[in-house]
C-alpha positions in Angstrom: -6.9 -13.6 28.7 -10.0 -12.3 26.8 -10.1 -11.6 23.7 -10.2 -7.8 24.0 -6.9 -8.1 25.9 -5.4 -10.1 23.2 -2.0 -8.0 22.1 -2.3 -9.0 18.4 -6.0 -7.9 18.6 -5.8 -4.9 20.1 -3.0 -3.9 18.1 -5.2 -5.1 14.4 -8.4 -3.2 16.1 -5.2 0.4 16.4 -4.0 -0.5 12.7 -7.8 -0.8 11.1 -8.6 2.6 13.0 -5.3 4.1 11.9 -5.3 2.7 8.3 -8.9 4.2 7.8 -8.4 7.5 9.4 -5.0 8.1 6.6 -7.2 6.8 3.2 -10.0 8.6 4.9 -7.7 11.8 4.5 -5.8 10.5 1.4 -9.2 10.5 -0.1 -10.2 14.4 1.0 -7.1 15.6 0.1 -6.2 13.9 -2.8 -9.8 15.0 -3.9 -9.1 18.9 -3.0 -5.4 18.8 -4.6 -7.1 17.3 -8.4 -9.4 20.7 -7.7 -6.6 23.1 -7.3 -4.5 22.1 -10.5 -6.7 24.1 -12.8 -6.4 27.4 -10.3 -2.7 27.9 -9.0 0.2 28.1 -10.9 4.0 27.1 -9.5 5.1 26.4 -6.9 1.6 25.9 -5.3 1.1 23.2 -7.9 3.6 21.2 -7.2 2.6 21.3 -3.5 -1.0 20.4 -4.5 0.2 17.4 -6.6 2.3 16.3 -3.5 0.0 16.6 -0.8 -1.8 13.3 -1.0 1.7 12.0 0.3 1.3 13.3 3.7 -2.0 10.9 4.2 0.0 7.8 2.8 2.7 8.5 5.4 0.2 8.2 8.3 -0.8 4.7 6.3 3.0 4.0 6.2 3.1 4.4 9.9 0.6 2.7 10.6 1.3 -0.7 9.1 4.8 -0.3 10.7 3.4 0.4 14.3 1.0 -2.9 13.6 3.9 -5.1 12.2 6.0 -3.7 15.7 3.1 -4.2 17.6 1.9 -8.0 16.2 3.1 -11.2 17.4 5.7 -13.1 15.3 3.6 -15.9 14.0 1.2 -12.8 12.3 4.3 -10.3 11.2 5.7 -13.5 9.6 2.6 -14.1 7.5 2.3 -10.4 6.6 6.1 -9.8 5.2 5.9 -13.5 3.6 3.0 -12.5 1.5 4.9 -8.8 1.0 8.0 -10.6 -0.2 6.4 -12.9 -2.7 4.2 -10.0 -4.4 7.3 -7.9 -4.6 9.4 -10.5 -5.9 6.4 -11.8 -8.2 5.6 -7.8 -9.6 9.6 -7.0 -9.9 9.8 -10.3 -12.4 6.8 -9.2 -14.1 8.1 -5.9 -14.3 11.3 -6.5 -15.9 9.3 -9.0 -18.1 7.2 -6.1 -19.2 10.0 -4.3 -20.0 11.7 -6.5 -22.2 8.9 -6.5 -24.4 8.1 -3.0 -24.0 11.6 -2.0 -25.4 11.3 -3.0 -28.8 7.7 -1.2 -29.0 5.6 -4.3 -28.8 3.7 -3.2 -25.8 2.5 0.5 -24.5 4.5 2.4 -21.6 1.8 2.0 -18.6 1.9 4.6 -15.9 3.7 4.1 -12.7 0.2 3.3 -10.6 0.1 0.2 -12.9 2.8 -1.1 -10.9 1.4 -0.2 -7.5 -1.6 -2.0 -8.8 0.0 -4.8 -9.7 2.0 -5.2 -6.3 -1.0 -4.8 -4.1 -3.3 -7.3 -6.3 -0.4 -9.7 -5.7 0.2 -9.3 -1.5 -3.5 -9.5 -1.3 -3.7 -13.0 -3.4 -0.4 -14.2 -1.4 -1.4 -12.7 1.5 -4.8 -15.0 1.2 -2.5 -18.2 -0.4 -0.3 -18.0 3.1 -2.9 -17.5 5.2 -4.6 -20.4 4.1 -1.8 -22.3 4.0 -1.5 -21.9 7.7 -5.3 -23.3 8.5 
């Protein structure tokens, strides 16, 4: 079998296409959305300040077509790393928010939690990967 007719490649080779095509539209719409707040009023608004959704659903279905697609050895690896960075941001989270309570810290936006998770699958994500070499 050659390596172009490697399942698992040809599958990663779909999802990099797939993933780049949605952020490449995240980013153009998310872009045109921001410029529409200062011109339309409701409901448009709230339509414009949704959109960018519809791009992260393609990235949605992508990583779910790759993880369908991957062999088990790989999709192991991937929700491993997912687990631990949910787990790990959750117990941060509520951590955060025990101190947050009595005032002793700022509220932080919702994308600060997103952030969070994603720094953390990409460390474990590296951590487990290496642990496999």
């Amino acid at each position: 079998m050659t390596p172009s007719q490697n399942p698992t490649k040809v599958a990663y080779r779909r999802f990099v296409l797939e993933m780049s095509v949605a952020m490449g539209a995240y980013f153009v719409v998310l872009l045109a959305s921001r410029a529409y707040f200062s011109t339309v009023a409701q409901p448009w608004l709230t339509v414009a300040a949704l959109a960018p959704a519809i791009p992260l659903l393609a990235a949605f279905v992508s990583v779910a077509k790759m993880l369908r697609a991957t062999d088990e050895f790989k999709r192991k690896m991937i929700v491993d790393s997912a687990a631990f960075a949910g787990s790990l941001t959750a117990l941060l989270a509520a951590t955060y928010g025990f101190a947050e309570g009595p005032g002793m810290l700022p509220h932080p936006s919702a994308w600060a939690t997103w952030f969070v998770f994603m720094t953390l699958w990409f460390a474990s994500a590296l951590l487990i990967k290496a642990r496999y070499r």
